[in-house]
MITOR-186022 format. One record per residue (C-alpha): residue in three letters; chain; x, y, z. Coordinates in Angstrom, 1 decimal, padded with zeros to 4 digits. Example, Ala and Ser with C-alpha at 12.3 -4.5 7.8 and 13.67 -1.06 7.14 Angstrom:
# residues 2
{r = ALA	c = A	c1 = 012.3	c2 = -004.5	c3 = 007.8}
{r = SER	c = A	c1 = 013.7	c2 = -001.1	c3 = 007.1}
# end
This chain:
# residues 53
{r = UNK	c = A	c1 = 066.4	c2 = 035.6	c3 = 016.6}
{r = UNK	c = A	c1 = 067.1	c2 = 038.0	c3 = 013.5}
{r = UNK	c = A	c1 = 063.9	c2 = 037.9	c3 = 011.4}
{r = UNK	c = A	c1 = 064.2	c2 = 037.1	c3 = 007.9}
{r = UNK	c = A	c1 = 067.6	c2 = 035.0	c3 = 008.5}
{r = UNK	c = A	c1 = 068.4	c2 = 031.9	c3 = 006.7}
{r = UNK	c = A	c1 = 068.9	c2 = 028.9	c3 = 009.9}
{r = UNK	c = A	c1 = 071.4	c2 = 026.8	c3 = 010.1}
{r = UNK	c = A	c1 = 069.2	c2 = 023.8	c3 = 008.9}
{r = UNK	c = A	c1 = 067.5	c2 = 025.9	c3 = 006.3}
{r = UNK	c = A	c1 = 071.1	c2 = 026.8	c3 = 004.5}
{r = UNK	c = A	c1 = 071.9	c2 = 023.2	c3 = 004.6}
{r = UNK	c = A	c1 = 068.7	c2 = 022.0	c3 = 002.7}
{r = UNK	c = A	c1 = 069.1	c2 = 024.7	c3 = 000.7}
{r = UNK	c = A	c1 = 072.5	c2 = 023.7	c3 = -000.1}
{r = UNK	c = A	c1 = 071.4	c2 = 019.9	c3 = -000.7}
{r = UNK	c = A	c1 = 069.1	c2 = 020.6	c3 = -003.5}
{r = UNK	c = A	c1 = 071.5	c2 = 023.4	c3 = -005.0}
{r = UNK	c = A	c1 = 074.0	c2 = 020.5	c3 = -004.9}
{r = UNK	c = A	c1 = 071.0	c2 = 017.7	c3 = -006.3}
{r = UNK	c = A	c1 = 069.7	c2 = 020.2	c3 = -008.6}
{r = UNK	c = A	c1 = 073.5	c2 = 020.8	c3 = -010.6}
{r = UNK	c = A	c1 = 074.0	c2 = 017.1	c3 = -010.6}
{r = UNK	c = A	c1 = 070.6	c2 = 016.3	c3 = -012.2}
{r = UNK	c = A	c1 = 071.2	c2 = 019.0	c3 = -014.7}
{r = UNK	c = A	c1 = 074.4	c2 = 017.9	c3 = -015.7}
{r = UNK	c = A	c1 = 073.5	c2 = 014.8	c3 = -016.1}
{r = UNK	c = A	c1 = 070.7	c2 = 016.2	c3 = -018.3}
{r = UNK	c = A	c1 = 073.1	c2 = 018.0	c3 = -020.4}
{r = UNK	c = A	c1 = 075.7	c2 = 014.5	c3 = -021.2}
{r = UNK	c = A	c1 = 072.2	c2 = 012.9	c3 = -021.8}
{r = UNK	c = A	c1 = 071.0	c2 = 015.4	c3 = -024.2}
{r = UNK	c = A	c1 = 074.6	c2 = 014.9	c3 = -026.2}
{r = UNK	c = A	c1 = 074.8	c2 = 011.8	c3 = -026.0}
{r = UNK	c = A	c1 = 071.5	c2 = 011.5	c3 = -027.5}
{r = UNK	c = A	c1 = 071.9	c2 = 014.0	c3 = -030.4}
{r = UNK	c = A	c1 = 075.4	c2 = 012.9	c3 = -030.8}
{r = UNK	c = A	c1 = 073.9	c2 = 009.0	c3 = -031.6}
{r = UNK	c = A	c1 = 071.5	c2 = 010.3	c3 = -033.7}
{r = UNK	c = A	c1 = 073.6	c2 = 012.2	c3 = -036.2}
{r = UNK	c = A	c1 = 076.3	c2 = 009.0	c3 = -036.7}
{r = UNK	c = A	c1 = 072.2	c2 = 007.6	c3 = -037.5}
{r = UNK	c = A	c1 = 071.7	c2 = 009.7	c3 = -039.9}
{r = UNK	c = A	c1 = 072.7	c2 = 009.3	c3 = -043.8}
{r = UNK	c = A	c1 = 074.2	c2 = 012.7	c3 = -045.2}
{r = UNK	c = A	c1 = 071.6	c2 = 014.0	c3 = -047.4}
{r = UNK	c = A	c1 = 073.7	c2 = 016.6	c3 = -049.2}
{r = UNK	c = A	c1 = 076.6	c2 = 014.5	c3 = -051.0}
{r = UNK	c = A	c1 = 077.1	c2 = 013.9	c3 = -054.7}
{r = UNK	c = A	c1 = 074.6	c2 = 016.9	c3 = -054.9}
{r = UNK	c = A	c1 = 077.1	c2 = 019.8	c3 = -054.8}
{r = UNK	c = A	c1 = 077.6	c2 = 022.0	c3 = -057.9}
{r = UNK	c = A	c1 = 080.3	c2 = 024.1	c3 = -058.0}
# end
């Protein structure tokens, strides 16, 4: 046995939460915009009518 090799069954696991980790993170992500996106069609524009040019 080679000392300091990844197994078989290690790469696999290790491969599973790479794979659960990305997935979980991305669905952070559409979260996140969805979120932020919601809140800004919330929000009243502040800044009209007061424009001077």
């Amino acid at each position: 046995m080679e000392q300091g090799a990844i197994q078989p069954k290690q790469y696999e696991q290790i491969s599973l939460q790479c794979w659960n980790t990305q997935n979980l993170l991305g669905a952070w992500i559409i979260s996140d915009q969805k979120r932020l996106n919601s809140g800004r069609q919330n929000q009243e524009p502040t800044d009209q009518g007061s424009a001077s040019e």
